[in-house]
N, C-alpha and C positions, 0 to 999 in steps of 0.2 A: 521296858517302858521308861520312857525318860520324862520328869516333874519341872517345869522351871517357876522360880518364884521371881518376878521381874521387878525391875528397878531402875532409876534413870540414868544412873551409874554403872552398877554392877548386877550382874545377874547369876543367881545361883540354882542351882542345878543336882537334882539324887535320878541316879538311876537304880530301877529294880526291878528283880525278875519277875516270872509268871509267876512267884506262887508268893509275888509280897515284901521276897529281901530286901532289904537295901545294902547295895554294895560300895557304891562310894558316892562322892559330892564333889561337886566342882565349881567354885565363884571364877566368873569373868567381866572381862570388861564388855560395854556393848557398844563394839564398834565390830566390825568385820572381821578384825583378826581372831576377835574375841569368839564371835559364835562360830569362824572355822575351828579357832579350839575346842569350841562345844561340837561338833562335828566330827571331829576326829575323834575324842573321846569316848562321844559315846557309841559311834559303831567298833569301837575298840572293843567292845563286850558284848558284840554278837549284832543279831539281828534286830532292828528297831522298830518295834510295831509299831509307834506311835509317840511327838512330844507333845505332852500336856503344857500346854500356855497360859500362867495366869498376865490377865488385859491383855489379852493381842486387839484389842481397840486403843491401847494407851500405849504403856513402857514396852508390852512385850509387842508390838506391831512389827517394826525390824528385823525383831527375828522371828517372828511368825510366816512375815514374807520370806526372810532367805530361807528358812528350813523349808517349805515350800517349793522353793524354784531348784533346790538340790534334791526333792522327788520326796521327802518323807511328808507323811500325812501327821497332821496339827490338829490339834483339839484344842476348842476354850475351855481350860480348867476351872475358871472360876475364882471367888475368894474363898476359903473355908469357912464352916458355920462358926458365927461371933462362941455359941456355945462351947464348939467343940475347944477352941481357942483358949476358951477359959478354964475349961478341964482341962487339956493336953499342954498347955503352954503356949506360946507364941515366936518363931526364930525364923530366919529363913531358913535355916534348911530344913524345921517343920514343915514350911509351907511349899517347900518344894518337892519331902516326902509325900505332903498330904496330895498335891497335886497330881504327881504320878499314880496314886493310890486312888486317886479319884478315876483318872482313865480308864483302870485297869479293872476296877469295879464292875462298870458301864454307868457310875452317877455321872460322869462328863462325856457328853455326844455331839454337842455344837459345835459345828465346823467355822472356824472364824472368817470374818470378811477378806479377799484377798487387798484388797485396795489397793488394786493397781490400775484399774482404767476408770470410765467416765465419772462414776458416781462419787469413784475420792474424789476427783475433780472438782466436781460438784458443791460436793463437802464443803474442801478446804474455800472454795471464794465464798460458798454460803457463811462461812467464819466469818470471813472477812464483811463480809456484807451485811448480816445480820451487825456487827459489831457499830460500823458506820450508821445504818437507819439509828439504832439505841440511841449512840451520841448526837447524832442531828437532833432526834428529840430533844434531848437534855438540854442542848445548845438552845434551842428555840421554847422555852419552857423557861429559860434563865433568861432569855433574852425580854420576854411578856412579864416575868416577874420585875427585872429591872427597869422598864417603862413605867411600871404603877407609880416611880420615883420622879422621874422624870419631868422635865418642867412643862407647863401647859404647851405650848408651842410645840414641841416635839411628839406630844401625847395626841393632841390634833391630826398632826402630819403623818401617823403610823396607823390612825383608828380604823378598824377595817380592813386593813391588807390584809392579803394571803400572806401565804409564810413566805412563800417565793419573796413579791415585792418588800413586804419588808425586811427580807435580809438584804433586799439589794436597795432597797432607803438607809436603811442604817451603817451598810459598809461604804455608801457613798458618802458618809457623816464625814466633815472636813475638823476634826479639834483640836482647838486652839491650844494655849499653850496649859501645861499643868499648875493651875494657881486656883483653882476650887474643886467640890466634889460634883459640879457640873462638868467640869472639866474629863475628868476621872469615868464621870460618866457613861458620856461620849467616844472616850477610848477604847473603854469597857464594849460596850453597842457595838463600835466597829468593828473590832477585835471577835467577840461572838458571831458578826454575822458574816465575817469573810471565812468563821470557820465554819460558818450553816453553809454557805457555799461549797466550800470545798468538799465537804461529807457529801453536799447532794451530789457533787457531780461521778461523788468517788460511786458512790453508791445505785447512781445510774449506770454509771461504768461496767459494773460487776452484775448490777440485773443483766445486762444484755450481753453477758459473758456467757452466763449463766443459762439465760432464753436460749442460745445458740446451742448450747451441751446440749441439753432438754431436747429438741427438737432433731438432733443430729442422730441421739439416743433410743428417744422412745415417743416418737410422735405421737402417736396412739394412745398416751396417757392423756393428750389433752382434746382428745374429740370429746369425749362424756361432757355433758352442761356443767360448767360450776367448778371444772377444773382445771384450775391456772397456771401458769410457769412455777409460779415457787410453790403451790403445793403438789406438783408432780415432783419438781427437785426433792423435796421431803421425802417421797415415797421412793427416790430413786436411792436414795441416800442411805431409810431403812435398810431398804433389799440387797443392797451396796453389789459392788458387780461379779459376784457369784452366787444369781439368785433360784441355784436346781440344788443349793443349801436348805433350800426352804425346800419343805415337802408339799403342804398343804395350807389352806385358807385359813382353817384353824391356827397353822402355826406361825402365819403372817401377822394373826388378829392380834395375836401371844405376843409375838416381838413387839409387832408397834404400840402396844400395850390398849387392845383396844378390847380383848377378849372376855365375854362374859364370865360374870365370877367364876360360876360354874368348869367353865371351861379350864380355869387355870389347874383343878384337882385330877380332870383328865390325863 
């Protein structure tokens, strides 16, 4: 059984046997040459039932996917309990002990997301995109706060618009030269609203990226009343694309954390 404690750097690594040893350790780097090293090592010691991964949703994903596409089975190991932590100490190659120790137990059985097709896809522009709508906000939120300043004439000219129009009133703003805080203003207004544009357009961009994945994927999530492109992507995203990981409705409810209290002690 092989433990690894992941890192954005370096990743280290205890193997040990059926009944608990630990036999040696090994930091690498996390690039490719790095976890063929980890690869070679550790079938160097036999037969490999299984590596424990702590975040194969974060540092450890890379190699959760190569050790994967060279045929060995991956578990998410987990973090350790903060308790255990503060009695036994804290190091990586505790954590990399604990990790393995955690597999071989059966306290760790979550098979991690592969993220290799639609649903990372998904993911990663829903990053993107969720990021852009945030900032559009803020942009246009800075933007209505800096009009309450603004001189009458301008405050008349904006009253009412959609956000649309008025970022494209304001980026049409022509200002003059820098010689007051009218001035400043103005720059300011323009400046925000050519950046509410560029967010909206990004952020359209990436919706209809986005719609297209969703429908190529799982049509079928969006016949039900009431459910749209971005919260199917959400549940595509969950499920990520190895979703016969998931056994049951229970354990669906459990992941997306939607599961009655009850349920969680099951």
């Amino acid at each position: 059984m092989i433990g690894v404690d992941t890192h954005k750097h370096v990743h280290v690594a205890a193997v040990m046997d059926t009944i608990g040893g630990i036999l040696a350790t090994l930091t690498i780097p996390t690039d490719t040459g790095g976890f063929q090293q980890l690869l070679h090592w550790a079938t160097a010691f036999g037969n490999v039932l299984a590596f424990g991964v702590e975040g194969t949703g974060s540092y450890g994903a890379t190699l959760a996917s190569f050790l994967r596409r060279a045929g060995h089975k991956v578990v998410e190991a987990g973090r350790p309990d903060r308790r255990l932590r503060r009695m036994n100490g804290k190091s990586d190659t505790l954590d990399a002990e604990n990790a393995a120790r955690a597999v071989l137990a059966g306290f760790a059985t979550a098979t991690p997301k592969t993220a290799d097709g639609e649903a990372e896809m998904i993911r990663r522009l829903k990053i993107a995109h969720d990021q852009a709508v945030e900032q559009r906000a803020a942009a246009m939120v800075t933007m209505k706060a800096m009009l309450v300043h603004a001189p009458d004439g301008l405050r008349h000219e904006t009253a009412g618009k959609t956000q649309i129009a008025l970022a494209r009133h304001l980026a049409g703003l022509r200002p003059r030269q820098l010689e007051g805080p009218e001035d400043a203003l103005r720059h300011a207004l323009r400046t925000l609203a050519k950046r509410w544009q560029y967010l909206d357009a990004e952020a359209k961009e990436l919706t209809k990226m986005i719609d297209g994945l969703v429908h190529r994927v799982a049509p079928q999530l969006l016949e039900p009343f009431g459910i749209g492109v971005d919260t199917a992507a959400e549940i595509l995203v969950v499920v990520g694309d190895n979703p016969e990981r998931i056994k049951s409705e229970a354990a669906l409810a459990k992941l997306a954390g939607i599961a009655p209290a009850g349920a969680l002690r099951d």
